[in-house]
C-alpha positions, 0 to 999 in steps of 0.5 A, spaced: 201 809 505 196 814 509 190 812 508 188 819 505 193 818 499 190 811 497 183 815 496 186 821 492 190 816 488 184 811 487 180 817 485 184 821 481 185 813 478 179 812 477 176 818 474 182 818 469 180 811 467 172 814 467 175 820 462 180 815 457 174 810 457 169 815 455 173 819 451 176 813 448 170 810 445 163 813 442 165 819 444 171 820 440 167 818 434 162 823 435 167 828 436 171 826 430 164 826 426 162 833 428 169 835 426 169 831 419 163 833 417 163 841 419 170 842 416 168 837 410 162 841 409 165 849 409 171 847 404 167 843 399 161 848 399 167 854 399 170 850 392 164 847 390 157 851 390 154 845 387 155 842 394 150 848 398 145 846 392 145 838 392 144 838 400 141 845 402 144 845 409 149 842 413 144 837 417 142 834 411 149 833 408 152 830 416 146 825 414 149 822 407 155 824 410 154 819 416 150 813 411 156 814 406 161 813 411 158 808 415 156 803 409 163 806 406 167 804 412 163 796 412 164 795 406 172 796 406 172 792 414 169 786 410 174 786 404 179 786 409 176 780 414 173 776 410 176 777 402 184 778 404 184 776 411 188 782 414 184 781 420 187 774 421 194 776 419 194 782 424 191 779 430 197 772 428 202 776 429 199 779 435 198 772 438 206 771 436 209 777 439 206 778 446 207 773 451 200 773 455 196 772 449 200 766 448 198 764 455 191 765 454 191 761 447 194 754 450 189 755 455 183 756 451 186 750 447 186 746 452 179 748 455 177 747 447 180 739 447 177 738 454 170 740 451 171 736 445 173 730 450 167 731 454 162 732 448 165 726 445 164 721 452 157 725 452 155 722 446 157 714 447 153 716 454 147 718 450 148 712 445 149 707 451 143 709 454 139 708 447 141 702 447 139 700 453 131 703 452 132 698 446 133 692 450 
């Protein structure tokens, strides 16, 4: 391949990961929030004028919306891992249908016995070594 197409490819590449990883992230979120809160915001406050009353303008309700949804979504993430543990059965029946991740756990297993080894031969070396200040 010609040189000059390697570099167009590697940078039309690159910036499309830039892009997917930009977007992907905080950005999203951003944009998602904006377009939330705009849309949440005009209906409720067409349908409920108490709504315009209680928050005054749209900044004001972007905050409690942000705060409510923020502490809202926290509680509902720690209900899910640490009350029902969803999170350990999802990611289990990740561990069990995709191969690398398999590959990846043995090895971290593995690496996880030769610590203990290790501690464990650190351990009798420090008692040794107790022992022979004692004498």
């Amino acid at each position: 391949m010609p040189e000059l197409v390697k570099q167009k490819k590697k940078s039309v590449g690159g910036l499309r990961a830039y892009f997917i990883r930009g977007h992907g992230g905080w950005f999203l979120y951003f944009v998602w929030f904006l377009t939330n809160i705009s849309i949440l915001y005009v209906l409720l406050g067409s349908q409920l004028p108490i709504i315009q009353e209680l928050f005054g303008n749209i900044v004001v309700f972007a905050i409690a919306f942000v705060i409510l949804y923020v502490v809202g979504a926290t509680i509902v993430g720690y209900i899910d891992i640490e009350i029902k543990g969803i999170y350990g059965q999802e990611t289990g029946v990740c561990w069990d249908t995709i191969p690398q991740i398999q590959i990846i756990l043995k090895l971290l297993n593995s690496l996880a016995e030769m610590m203990t080894d290790v501690q464990k031969k650190m351990d009798e070396l420090e008692k040794k070594i107790e022992e022979l200040k004692i004498k």
